[in-house]
DOSEBA-35988 format. One line per 10 residues: number of its first residue (from 1); their letters; for each residue x, y, z of C-alpha. Coordinates in steps of 0.1 Angstrom, whole numbers, always signed. Layout:
<vexzas>
NUM	a	X:Y:Z  ...
</vexzas>
This chain:
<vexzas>
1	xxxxxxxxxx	+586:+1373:+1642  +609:+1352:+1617  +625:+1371:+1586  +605:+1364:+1554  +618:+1332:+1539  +624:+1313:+1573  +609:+1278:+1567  +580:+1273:+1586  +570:+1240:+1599  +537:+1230:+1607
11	xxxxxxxxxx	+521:+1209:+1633  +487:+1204:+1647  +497:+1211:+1682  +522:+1228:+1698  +531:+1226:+1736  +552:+1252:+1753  +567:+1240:+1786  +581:+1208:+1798  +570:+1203:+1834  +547:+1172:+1839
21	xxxxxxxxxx	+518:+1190:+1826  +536:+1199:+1794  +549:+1165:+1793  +522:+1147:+1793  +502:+1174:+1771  +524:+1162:+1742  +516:+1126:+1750  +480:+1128:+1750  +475:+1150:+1718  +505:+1126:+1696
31	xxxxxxxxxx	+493:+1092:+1713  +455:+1105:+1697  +474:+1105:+1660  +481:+1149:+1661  +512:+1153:+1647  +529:+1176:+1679  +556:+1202:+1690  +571:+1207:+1720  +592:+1236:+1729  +609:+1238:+1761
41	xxxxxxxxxx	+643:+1238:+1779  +655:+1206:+1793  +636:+1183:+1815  +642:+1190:+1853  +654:+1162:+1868  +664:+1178:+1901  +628:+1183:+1918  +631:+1166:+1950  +591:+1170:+1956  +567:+1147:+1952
51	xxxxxxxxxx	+533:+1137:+1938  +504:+1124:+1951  +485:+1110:+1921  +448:+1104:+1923  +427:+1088:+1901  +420:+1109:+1867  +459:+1114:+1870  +463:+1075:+1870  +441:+1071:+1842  +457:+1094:+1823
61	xxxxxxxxxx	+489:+1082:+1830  +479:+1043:+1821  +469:+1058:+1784  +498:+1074:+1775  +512:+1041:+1783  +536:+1054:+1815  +518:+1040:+1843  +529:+1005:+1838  +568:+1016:+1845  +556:+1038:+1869
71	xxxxxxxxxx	+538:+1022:+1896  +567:+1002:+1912  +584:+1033:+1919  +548:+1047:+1942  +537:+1042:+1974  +499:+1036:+1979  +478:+1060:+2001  +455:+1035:+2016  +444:+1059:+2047  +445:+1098:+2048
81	xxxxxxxxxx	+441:+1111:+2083  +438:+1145:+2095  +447:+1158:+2130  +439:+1187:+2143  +475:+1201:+2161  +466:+1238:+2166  +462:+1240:+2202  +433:+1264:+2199  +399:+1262:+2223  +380:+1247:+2194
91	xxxxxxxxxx	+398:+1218:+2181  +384:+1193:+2150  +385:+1154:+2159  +410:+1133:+2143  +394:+1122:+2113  +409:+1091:+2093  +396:+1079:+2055  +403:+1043:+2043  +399:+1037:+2008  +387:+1001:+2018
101	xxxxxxxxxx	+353:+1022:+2023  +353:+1025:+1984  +360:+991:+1981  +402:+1006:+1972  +434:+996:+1978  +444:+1029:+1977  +432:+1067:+1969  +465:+1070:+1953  +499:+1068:+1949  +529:+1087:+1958
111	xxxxxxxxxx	+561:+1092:+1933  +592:+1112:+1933  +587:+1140:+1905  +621:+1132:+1892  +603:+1098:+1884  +578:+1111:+1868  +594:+1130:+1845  +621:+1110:+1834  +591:+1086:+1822  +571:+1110:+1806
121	xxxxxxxxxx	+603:+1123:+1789  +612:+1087:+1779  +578:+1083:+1767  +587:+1112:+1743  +617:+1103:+1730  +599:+1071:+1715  +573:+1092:+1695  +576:+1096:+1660  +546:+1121:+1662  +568:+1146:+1687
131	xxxxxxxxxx	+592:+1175:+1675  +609:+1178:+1710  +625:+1215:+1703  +648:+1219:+1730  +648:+1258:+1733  +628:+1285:+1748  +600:+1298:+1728  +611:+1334:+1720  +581:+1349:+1699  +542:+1342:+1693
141	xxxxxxxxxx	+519:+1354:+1667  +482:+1346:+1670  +458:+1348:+1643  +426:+1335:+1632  +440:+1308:+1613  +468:+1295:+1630  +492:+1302:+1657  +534:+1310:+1645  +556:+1301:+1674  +590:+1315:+1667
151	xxxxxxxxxx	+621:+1296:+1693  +652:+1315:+1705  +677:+1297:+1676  +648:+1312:+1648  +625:+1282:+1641  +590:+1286:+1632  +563:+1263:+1644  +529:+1267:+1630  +501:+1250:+1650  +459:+1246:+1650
161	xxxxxxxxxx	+465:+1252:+1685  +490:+1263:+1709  +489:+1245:+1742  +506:+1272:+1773  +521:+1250:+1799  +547:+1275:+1808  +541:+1276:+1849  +527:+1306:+1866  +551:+1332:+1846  +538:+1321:+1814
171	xxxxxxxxxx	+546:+1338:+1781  +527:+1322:+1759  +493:+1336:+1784  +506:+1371:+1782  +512:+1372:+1746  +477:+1360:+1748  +466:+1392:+1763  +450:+1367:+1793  +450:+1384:+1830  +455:+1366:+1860
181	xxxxxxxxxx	+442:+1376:+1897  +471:+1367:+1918  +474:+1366:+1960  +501:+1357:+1982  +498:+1340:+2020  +523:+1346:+2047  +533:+1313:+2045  +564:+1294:+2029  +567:+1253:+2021  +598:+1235:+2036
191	xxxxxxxxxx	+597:+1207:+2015  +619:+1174:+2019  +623:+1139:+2021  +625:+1119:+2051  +638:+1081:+2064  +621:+1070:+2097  +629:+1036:+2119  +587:+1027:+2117  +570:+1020:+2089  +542:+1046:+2079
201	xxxxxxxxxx	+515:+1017:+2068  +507:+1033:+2035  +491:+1063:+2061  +492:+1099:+2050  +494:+1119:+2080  +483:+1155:+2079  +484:+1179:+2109  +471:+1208:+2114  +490:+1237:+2130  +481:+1271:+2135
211	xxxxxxxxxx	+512:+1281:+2107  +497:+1257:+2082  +497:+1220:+2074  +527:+1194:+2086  +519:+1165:+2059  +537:+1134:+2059  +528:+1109:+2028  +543:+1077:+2025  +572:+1066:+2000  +584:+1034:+1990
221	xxxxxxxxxx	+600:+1012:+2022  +604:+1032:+2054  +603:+1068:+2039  +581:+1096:+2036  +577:+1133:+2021  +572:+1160:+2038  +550:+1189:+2031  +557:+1212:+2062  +539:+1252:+2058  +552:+1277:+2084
231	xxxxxxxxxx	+556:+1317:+2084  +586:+1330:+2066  +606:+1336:+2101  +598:+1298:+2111  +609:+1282:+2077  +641:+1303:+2077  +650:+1292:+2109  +638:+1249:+2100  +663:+1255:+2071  +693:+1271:+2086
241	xxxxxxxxxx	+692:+1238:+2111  +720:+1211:+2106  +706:+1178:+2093  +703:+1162:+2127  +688:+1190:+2145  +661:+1197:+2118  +654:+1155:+2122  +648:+1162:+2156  +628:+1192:+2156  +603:+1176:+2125
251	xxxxxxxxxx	+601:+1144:+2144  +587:+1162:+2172  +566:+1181:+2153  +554:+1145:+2144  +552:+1136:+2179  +572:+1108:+2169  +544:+1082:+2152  +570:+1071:+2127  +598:+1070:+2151  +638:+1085:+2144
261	xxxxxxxxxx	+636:+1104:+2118  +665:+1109:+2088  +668:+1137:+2062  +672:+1124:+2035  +671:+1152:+2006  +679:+1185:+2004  +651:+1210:+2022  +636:+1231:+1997  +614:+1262:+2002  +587:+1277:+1980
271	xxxxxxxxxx	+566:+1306:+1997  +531:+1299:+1990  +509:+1322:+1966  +473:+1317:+1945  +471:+1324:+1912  +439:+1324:+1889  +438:+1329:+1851  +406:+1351:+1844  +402:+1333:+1815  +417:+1299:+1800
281	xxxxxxxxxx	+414:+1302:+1761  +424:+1333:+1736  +429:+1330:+1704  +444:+1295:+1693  +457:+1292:+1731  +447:+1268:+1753  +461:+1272:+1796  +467:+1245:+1810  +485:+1236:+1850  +499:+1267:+1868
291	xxxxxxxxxx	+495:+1292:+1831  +456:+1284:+1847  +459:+1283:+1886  +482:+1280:+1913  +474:+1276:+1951  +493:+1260:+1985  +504:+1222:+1983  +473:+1211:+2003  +451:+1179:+1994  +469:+1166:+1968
301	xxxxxxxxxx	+451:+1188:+1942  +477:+1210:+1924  +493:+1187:+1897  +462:+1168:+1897  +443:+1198:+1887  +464:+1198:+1859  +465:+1170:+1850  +429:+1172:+1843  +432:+1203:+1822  +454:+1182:+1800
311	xxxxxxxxxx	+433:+1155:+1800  +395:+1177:+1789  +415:+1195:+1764  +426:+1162:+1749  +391:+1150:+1747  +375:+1181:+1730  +402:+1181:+1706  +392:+1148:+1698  +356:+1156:+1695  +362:+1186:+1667
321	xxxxxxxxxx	+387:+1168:+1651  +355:+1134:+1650  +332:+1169:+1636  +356:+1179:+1608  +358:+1210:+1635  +392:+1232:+1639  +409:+1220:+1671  +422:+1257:+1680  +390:+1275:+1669  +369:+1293:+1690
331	xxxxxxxxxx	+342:+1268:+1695  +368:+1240:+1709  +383:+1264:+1727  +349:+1274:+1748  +343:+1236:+1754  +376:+1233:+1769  +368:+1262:+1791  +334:+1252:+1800  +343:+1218:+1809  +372:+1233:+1837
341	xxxxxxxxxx	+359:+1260:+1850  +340:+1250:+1878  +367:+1221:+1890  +391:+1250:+1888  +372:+1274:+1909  +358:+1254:+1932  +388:+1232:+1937  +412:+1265:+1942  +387:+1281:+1966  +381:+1251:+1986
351	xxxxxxxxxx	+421:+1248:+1990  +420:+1285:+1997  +392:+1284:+2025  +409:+1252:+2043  +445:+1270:+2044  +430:+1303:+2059  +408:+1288:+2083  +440:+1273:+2100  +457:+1309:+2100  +424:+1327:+2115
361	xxxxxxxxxx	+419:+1334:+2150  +384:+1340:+2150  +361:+1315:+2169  +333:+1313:+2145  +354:+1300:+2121  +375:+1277:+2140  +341:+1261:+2156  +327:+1259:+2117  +360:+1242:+2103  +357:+1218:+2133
371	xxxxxxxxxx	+317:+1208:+2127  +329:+1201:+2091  +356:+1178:+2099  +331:+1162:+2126  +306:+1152:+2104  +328:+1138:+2080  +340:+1116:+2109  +305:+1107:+2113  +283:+1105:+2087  +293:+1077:+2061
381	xxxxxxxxxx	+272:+1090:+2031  +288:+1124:+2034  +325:+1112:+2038  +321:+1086:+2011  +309:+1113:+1989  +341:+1137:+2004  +366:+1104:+1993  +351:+1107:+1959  +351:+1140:+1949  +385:+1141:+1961
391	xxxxxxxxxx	+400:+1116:+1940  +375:+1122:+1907  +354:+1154:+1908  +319:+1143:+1897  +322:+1105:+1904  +287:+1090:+1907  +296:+1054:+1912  +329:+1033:+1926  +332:+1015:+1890  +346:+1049:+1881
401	xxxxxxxxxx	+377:+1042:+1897  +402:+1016:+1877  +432:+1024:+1894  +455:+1001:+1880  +475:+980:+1908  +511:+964:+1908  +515:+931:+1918  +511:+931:+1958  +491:+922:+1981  +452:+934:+1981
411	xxxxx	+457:+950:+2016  +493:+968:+2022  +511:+964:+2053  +544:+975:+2065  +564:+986:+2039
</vexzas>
């Protein structure tokens, strides 16, 4: 730790991590009046993925006072539809949900993470309750009464609570002593983003193939990304294609519903792996985004997830701190915990179950994935309750949902 005499300075939060779960960590805890560090490299502004954000992630979004320059920048999700493109003996029926059955213009919207980031990062840079330390975060000392963060250039933070949003490899979790159960799929993301001559509608178009999902969600005007899972061999072989011939081959993959199709960034490839924290608090640590969980780009659930985390922990820190209470101490700490496990667990299993019931060959399983899909097809009540719990897990009513709209037209056409 720091040589005796190194000035120490002191905060009530300090975030490690600058992704958009670290971002927006900062946000929430300096926008609620706690003075705030945050410790991280620079800002990447080369992610060419994107974002599906869903409600809570709206909300929170809209508080921290980002939305607003945000939203122009989105494409709406006003349908999601799933079709079944596996070719097996059992197949699921095409199954379509319209958040006009919610009374919605749209389940969400879809940004460019580069977007997002630069916003949140702006966002910062107009705080006077943010110490933005540009550096990696060399050291940590936890102790009962406060956690010492020392960076690489030898400045020492001192925080009530140290907030880990240091992605999947964290360091502030293992200086934690926190384990992790980790898996891996035989599966790899070729990620991208495409032009195409028709216009998508606002329509998110999932297939399913026996390697994995093909998932095209709309972006702003006559573009789309692309989410596309395959086995190692098949994503080596999608990227080593020239631009055209990779257009061709994904547009038939699409069987053409959006017409010509135009690469239009750079393909990108991320082998897919699951990642659980066994716990989410130690002592004055708090895990938040992929420190906590990691699992395959399906449903729009992964930085929604976390962007949940960020939001709970904000709102029991704000509870002790209304109690006179120690925002790092234990008691905080196993609200915050009790509060995400379960949306953690079940979200990362149900992610789990759909991905492997696409890879398994065995008939019981195929004919039980496809009775599920049907009755969501068919029964209102239970695909209403589906649409809810999959923008807002525990949503008991549609007044829960305030997605805040721009200024177009109530129901989207062609973009």
């Amino acid at each position: 730790m720091a040589k005796t005499g190194t000035p120490i300075e002191s905060v009530d939060v300090c975030v490690v991590g600058a992704g958009p779960s670290g971002l927006s960590a900062a946000l929430v805890f300096a926008k609620q009046g706690f003075s705030t560090a945050l410790i991280a490299p620079e800002v990447n502004h080369a992610d060419g993925r994107t974002t599906a954000l869903l409600q809570a992630s709206i909300d929170l979004l809209d508080q921290i006072g980002v939305w607003d320059g945000l939203v122009l920048k989105t494409a709406p999700l006003a349908r999601m539809r799933m079709i079944d493109d596996t070719g097996r003996l059992v197949r699921a029926p095409e199954v379509t949900f319209d958040s006009v059955e919610l009374e919605l213009d749209a389940f969400g919207y879809n940004i460019l993470n580069t977007d997002l980031n630069a916003a949140l990062e702006d966002e910062i840079s107009k705080s006077d309750n943010i110490l933005y330390i540009n550096e990696i975060a060399s050291s940590f000392n936890l102790g009962s009464e406060c956690a010492l963060i020392e960076t690489a250039s030898g400045r020492v933070i001192e925080a009530s609570l140290l907030i880990a949003a240091d992605g999947r490899n964290s360091s502030v979790r293992e200086a934690a002593g926190i384990d992790v159960r980790r898996w891996s799929y035989p599966q790899v993301a070729l990620v991208l983003n495409l032009e195409h001559e028709r216009p998508h509608h606002n329509i998110s178009t999932e297939f399913h193939t026996p390697t994995g999902p093909f998932t095209l969600v709309p972006l702003p005007g006559r573009a789309s990304s692309l989410v596309c899972v395959e086995n190692t061999e098949g994503a080596d072989r999608l990227r080593g294609l020239n631009k055209d011939d990779l257009a061709l081959e994904l547009e038939r993959r699409a069987h053409s519903i959006l017409g010509k199709f135009k690469v239009a960034s750079k393909p990108q490839t991320f082998p897919l792996s699951g990642m659980n924290a066994k716990a989410l608090t130690a002592n004055r640590v708090a895990l938040v985004g992929e420190t906590a969980h990691v699992f395959p780009p399906i449903g729009a659930q992964g930085l929604n997830l976390s962007l949940r985390d960020v939001a709970a922990l904000g709102r029991v820190a704000a509870e002790a701190r209304s109690k006179g209470a120690d925002i790092g101490a234990p008691e905080a700490l196993s609200n915050y915990e009790r509060e995400r496990k379960t949306d953690i667990v079940t979200r990362t299993g149900a992610v789990d179950l759909l991905n492997r019931s696409l890879l398994t060959d065995l008939l019981p399983l195929q004919v039980a994935r496809s009775a599920g899909l049907y009755l969501a097809d068919k029964v209102t009540p239970l695909r209403k309750l589906l649409m809810r719990e999959g923008m807002a897990p525990g949503t008991k009513a549609r007044t829960s949902f305030r997605i805040k709209r721009p200024a177009w037209p109530k129901r989207l056409g062609a973009r």
